[in-house]
GUTORDREN-364784 format. One record per residue: residue number from 1; x, y, z of N, C-alpha, C, O in turn. Coordinates in steps of 0.2 Angstrom, whole numbers, plus 5000, padded with zeros to 4 digits. Layout:
BEGIN
{i: NUM, n_xx: X, n_yy: Y, n_zz: Z, ca_xx: X, ca_yy: Y, ca_zz: Z, c_xx: X, c_yy: Y, c_zz: Z, o_xx: X, o_yy: Y, o_zz: Z}
...
***
This chain:
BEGIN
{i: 1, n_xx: 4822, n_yy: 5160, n_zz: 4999, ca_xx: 4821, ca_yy: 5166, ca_zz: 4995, c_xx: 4824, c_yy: 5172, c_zz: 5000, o_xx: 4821, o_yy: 5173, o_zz: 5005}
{i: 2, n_xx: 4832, n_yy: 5177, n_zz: 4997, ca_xx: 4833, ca_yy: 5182, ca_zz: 5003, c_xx: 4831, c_yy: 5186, c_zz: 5001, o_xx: 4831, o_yy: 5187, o_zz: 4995}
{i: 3, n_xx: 4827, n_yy: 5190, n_zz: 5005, ca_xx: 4823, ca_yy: 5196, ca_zz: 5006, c_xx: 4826, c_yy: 5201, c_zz: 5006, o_xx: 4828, o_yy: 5202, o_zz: 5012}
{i: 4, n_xx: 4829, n_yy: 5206, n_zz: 5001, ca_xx: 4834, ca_yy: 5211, ca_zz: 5002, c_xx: 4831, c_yy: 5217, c_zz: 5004, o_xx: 4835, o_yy: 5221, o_zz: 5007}
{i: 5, n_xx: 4824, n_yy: 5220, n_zz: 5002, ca_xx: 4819, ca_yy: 5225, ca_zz: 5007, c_xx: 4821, c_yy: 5223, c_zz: 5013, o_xx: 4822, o_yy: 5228, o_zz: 5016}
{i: 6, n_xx: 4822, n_yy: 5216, n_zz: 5016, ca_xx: 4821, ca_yy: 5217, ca_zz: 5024, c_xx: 4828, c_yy: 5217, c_zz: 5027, o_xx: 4829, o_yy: 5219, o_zz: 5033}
{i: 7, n_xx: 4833, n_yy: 5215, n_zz: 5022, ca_xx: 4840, ca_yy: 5215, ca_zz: 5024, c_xx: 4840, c_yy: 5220, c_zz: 5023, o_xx: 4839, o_yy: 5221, o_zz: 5029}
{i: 8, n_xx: 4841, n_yy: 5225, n_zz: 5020, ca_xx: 4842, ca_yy: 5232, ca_zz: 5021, c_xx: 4839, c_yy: 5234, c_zz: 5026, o_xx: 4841, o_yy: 5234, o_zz: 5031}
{i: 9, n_xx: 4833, n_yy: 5237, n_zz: 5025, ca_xx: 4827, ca_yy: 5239, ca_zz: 5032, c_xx: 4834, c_yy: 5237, c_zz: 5039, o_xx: 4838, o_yy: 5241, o_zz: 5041}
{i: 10, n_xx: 4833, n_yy: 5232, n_zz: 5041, ca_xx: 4836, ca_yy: 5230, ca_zz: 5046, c_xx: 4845, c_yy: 5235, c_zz: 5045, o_xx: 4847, o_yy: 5240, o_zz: 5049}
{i: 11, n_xx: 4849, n_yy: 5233, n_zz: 5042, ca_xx: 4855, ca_yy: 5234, ca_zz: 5041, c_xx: 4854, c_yy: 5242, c_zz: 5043, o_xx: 4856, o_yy: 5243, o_zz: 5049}
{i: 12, n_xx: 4852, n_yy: 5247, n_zz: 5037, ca_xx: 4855, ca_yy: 5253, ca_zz: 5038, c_xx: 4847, c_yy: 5261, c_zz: 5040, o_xx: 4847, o_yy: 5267, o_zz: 5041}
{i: 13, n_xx: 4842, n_yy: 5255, n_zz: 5040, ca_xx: 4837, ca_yy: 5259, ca_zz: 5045, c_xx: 4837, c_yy: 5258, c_zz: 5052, o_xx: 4837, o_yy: 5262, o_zz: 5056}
{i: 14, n_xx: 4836, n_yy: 5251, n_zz: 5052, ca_xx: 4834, ca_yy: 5249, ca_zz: 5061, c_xx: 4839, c_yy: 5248, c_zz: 5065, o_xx: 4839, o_yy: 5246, o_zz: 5071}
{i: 15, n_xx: 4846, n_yy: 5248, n_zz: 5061, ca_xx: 4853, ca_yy: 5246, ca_zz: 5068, c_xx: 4854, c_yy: 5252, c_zz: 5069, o_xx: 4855, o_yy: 5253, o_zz: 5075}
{i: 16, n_xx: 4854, n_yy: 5256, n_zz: 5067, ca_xx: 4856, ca_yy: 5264, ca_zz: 5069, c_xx: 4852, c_yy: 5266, c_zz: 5075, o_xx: 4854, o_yy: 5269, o_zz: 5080}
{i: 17, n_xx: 4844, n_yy: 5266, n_zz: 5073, ca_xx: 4839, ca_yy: 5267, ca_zz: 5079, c_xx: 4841, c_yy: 5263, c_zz: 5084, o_xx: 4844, o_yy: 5266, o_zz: 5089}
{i: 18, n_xx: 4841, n_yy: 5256, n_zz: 5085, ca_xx: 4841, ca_yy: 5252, ca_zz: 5090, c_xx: 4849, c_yy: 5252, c_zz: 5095, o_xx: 4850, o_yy: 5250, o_zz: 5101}
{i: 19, n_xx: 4853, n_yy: 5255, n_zz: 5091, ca_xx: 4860, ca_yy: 5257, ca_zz: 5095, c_xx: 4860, c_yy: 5263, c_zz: 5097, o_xx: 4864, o_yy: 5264, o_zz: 5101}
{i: 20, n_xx: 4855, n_yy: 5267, n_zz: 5096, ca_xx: 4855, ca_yy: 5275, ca_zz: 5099, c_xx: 4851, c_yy: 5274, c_zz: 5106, o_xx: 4851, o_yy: 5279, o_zz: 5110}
{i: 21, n_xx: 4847, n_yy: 5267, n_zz: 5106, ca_xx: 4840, ca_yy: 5266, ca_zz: 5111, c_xx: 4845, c_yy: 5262, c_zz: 5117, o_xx: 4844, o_yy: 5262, o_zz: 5123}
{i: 22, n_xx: 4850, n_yy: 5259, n_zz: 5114, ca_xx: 4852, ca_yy: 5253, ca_zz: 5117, c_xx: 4860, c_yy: 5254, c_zz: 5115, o_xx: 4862, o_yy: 5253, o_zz: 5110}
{i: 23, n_xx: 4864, n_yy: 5256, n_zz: 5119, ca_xx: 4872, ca_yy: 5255, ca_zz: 5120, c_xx: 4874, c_yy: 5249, c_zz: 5119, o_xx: 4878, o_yy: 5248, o_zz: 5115}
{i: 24, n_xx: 4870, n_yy: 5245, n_zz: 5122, ca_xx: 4873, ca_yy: 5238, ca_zz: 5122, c_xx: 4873, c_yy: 5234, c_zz: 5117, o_xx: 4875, o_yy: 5229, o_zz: 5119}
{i: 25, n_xx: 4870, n_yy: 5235, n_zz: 5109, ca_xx: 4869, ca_yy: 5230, ca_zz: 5105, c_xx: 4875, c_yy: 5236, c_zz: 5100, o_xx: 4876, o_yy: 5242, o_zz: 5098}
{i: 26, n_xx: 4878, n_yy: 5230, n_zz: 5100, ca_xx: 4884, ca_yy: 5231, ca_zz: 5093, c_xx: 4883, c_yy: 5231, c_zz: 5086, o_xx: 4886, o_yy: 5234, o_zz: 5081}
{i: 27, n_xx: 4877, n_yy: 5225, n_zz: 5086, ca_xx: 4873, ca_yy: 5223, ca_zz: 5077, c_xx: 4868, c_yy: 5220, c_zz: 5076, o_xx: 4866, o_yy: 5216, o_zz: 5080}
{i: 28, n_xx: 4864, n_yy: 5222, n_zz: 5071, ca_xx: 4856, ca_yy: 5218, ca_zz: 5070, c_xx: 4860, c_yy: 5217, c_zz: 5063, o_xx: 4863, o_yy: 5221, o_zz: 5059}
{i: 29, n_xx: 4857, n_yy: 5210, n_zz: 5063, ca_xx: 4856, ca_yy: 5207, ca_zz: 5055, c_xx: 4852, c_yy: 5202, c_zz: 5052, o_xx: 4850, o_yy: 5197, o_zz: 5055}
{i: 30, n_xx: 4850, n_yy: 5203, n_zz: 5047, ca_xx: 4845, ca_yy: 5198, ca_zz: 5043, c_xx: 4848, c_yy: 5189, c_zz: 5044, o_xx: 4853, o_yy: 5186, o_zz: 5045}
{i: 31, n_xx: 4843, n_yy: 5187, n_zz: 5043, ca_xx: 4848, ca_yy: 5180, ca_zz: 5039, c_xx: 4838, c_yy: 5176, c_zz: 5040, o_xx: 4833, o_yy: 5177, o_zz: 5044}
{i: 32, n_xx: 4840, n_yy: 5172, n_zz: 5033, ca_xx: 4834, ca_yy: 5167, ca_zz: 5032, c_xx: 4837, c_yy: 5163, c_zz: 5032, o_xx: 4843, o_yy: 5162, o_zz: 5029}
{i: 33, n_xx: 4832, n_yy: 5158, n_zz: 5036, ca_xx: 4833, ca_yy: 5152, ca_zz: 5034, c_xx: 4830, c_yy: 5146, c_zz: 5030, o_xx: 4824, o_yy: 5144, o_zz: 5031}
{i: 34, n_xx: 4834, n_yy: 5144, n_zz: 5025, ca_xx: 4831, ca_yy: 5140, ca_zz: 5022, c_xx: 4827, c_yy: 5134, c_zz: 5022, o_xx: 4822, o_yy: 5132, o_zz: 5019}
{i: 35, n_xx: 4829, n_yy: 5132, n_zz: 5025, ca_xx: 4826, ca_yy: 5122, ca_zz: 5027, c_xx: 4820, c_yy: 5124, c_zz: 5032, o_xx: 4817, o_yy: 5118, o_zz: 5034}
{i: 36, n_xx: 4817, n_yy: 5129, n_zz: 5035, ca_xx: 4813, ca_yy: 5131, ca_zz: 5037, c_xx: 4808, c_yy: 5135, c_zz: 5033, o_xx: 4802, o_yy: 5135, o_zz: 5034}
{i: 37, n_xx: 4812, n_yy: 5138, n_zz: 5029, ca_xx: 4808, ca_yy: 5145, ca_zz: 5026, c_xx: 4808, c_yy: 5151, c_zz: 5031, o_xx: 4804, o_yy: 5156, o_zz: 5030}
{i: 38, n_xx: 4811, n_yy: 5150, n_zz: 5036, ca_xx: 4809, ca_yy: 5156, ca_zz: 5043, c_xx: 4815, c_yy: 5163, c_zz: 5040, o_xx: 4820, o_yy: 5162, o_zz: 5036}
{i: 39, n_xx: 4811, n_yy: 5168, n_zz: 5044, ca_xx: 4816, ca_yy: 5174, ca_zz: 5043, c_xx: 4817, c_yy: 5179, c_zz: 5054, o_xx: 4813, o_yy: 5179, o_zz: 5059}
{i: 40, n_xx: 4824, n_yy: 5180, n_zz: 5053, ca_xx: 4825, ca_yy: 5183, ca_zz: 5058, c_xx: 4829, c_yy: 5188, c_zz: 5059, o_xx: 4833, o_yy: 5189, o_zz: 5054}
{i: 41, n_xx: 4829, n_yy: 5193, n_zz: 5063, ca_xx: 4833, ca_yy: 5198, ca_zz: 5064, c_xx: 4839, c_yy: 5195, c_zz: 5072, o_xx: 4837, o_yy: 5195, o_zz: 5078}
{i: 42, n_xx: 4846, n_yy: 5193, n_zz: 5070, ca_xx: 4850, ca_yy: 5193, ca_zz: 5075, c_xx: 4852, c_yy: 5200, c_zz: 5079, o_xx: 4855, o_yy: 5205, o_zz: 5076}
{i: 43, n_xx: 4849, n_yy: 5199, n_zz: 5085, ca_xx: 4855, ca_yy: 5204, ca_zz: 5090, c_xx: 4858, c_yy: 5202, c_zz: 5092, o_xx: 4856, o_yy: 5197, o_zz: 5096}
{i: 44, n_xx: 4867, n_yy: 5205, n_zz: 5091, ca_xx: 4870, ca_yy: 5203, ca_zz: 5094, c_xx: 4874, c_yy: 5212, c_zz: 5098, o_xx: 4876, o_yy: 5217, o_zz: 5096}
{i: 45, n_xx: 4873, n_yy: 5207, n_zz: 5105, ca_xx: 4878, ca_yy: 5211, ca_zz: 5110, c_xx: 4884, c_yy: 5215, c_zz: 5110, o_xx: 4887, o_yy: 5213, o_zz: 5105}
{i: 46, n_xx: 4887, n_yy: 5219, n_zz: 5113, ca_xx: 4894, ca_yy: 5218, ca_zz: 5115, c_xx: 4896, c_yy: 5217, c_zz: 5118, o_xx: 4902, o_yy: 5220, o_zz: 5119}
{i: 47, n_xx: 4893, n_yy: 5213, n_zz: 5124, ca_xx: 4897, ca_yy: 5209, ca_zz: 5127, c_xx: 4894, c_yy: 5199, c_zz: 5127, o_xx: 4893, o_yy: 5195, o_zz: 5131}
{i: 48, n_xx: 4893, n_yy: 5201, n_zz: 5119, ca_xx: 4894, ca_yy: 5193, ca_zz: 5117, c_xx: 4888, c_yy: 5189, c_zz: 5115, o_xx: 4888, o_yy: 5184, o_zz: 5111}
{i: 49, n_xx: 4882, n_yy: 5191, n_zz: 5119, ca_xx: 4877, ca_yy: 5189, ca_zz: 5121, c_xx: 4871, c_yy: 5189, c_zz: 5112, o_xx: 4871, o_yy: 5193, o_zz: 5108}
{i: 50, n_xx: 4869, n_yy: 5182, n_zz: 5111, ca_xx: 4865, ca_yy: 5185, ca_zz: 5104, c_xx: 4858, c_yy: 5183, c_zz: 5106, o_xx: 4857, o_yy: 5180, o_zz: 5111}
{i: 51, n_xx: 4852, n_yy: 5187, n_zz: 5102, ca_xx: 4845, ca_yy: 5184, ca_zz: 5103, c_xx: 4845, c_yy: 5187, c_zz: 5096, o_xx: 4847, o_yy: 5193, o_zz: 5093}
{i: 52, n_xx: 4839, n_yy: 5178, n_zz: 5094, ca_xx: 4837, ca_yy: 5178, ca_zz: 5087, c_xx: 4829, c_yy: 5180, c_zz: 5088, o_xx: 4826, o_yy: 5177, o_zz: 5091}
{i: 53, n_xx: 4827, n_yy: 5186, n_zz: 5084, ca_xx: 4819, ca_yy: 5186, ca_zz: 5084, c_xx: 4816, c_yy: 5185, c_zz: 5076, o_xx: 4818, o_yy: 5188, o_zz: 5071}
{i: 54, n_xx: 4811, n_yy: 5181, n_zz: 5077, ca_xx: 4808, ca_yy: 5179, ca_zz: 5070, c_xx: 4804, c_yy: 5187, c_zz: 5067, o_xx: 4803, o_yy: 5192, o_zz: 5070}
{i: 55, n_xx: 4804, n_yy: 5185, n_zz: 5063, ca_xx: 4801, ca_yy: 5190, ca_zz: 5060, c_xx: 4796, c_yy: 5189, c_zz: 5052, o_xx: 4793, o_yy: 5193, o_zz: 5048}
{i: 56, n_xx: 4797, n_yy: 5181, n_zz: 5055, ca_xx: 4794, ca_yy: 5181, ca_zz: 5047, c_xx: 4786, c_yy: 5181, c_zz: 5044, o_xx: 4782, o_yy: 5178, o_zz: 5047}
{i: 57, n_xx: 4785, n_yy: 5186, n_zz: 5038, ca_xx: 4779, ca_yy: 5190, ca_zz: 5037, c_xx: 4778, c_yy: 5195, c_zz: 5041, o_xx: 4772, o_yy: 5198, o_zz: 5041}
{i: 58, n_xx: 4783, n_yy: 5198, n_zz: 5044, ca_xx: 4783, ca_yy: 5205, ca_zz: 5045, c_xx: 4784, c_yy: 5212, c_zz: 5040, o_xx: 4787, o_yy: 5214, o_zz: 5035}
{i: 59, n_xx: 4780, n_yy: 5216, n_zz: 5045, ca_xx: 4780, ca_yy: 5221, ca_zz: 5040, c_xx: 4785, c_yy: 5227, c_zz: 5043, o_xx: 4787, o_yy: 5226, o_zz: 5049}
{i: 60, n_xx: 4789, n_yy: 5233, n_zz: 5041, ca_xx: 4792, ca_yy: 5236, ca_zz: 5041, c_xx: 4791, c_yy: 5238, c_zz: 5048, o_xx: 4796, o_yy: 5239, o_zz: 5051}
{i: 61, n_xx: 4785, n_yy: 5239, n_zz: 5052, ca_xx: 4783, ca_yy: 5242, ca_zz: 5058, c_xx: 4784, c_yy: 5235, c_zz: 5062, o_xx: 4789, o_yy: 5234, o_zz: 5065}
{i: 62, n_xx: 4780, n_yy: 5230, n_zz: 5062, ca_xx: 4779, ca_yy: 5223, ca_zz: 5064, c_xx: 4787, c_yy: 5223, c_zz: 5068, o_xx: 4787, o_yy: 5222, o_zz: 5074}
{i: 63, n_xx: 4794, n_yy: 5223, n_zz: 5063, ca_xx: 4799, ca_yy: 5221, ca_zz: 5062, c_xx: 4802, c_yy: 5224, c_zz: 5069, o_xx: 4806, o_yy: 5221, o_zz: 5073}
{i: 64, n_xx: 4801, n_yy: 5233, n_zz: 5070, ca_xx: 4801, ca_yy: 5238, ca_zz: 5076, c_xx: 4799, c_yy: 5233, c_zz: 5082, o_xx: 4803, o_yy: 5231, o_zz: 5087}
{i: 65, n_xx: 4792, n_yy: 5232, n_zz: 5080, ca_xx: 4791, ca_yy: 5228, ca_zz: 5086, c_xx: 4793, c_yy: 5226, c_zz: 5088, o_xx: 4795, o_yy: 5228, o_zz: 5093}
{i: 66, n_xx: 4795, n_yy: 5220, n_zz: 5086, ca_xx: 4798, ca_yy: 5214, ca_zz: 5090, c_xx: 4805, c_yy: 5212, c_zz: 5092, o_xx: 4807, o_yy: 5208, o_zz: 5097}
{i: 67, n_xx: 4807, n_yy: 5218, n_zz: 5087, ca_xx: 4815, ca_yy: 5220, ca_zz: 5092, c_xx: 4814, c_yy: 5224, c_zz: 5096, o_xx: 4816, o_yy: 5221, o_zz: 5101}
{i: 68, n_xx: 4811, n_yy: 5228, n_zz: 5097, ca_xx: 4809, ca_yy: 5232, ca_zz: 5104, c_xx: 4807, c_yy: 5227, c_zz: 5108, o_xx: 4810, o_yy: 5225, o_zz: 5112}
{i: 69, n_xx: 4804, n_yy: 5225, n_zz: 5107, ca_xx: 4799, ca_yy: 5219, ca_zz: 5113, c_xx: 4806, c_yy: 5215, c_zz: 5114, o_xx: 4806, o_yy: 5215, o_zz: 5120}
{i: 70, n_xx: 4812, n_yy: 5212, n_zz: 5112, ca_xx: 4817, ca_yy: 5209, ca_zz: 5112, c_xx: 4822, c_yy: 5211, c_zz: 5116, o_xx: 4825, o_yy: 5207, o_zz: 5120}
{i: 71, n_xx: 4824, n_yy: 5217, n_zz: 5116, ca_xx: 4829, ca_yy: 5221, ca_zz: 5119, c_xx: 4827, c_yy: 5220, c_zz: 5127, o_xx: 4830, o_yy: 5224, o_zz: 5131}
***
């Protein structure tokens, strides 16, 4: 099931903060996975580098966390 609250949230609220905090990160993006049921936010670098952080059953704040805690 994709979660378009959280796809957005991440897409055009939290990559904009997270790039003004961090030069280094190019992109945050959603992606669920299905054969797990897991949900995650990728960062990806620009210089190449990715980290995936789970997210799943987070809450809007929860979701800050964990990318800050990642970065």
């Amino acid at each position: 099931m994709f979660s378009m609250d959280k796809s957005d949230f991440i897409e055009f609220s939290l990559q904009p903060f997270i790039q003004r905090l961090d030069e280094g990160v190019e992109s945050l993006s959603y992606e669920y996975d299905d054969g797990i049921a897991e949900e995650y936010c990728n960062i990806k670098y620009k210089n190449g580098y990715k980290h995936r952080v789970c997210i799943t059953a987070d809450s809007e704040k929860a979701i800050i966390n964990d990318v800050l805690k990642a970065l």
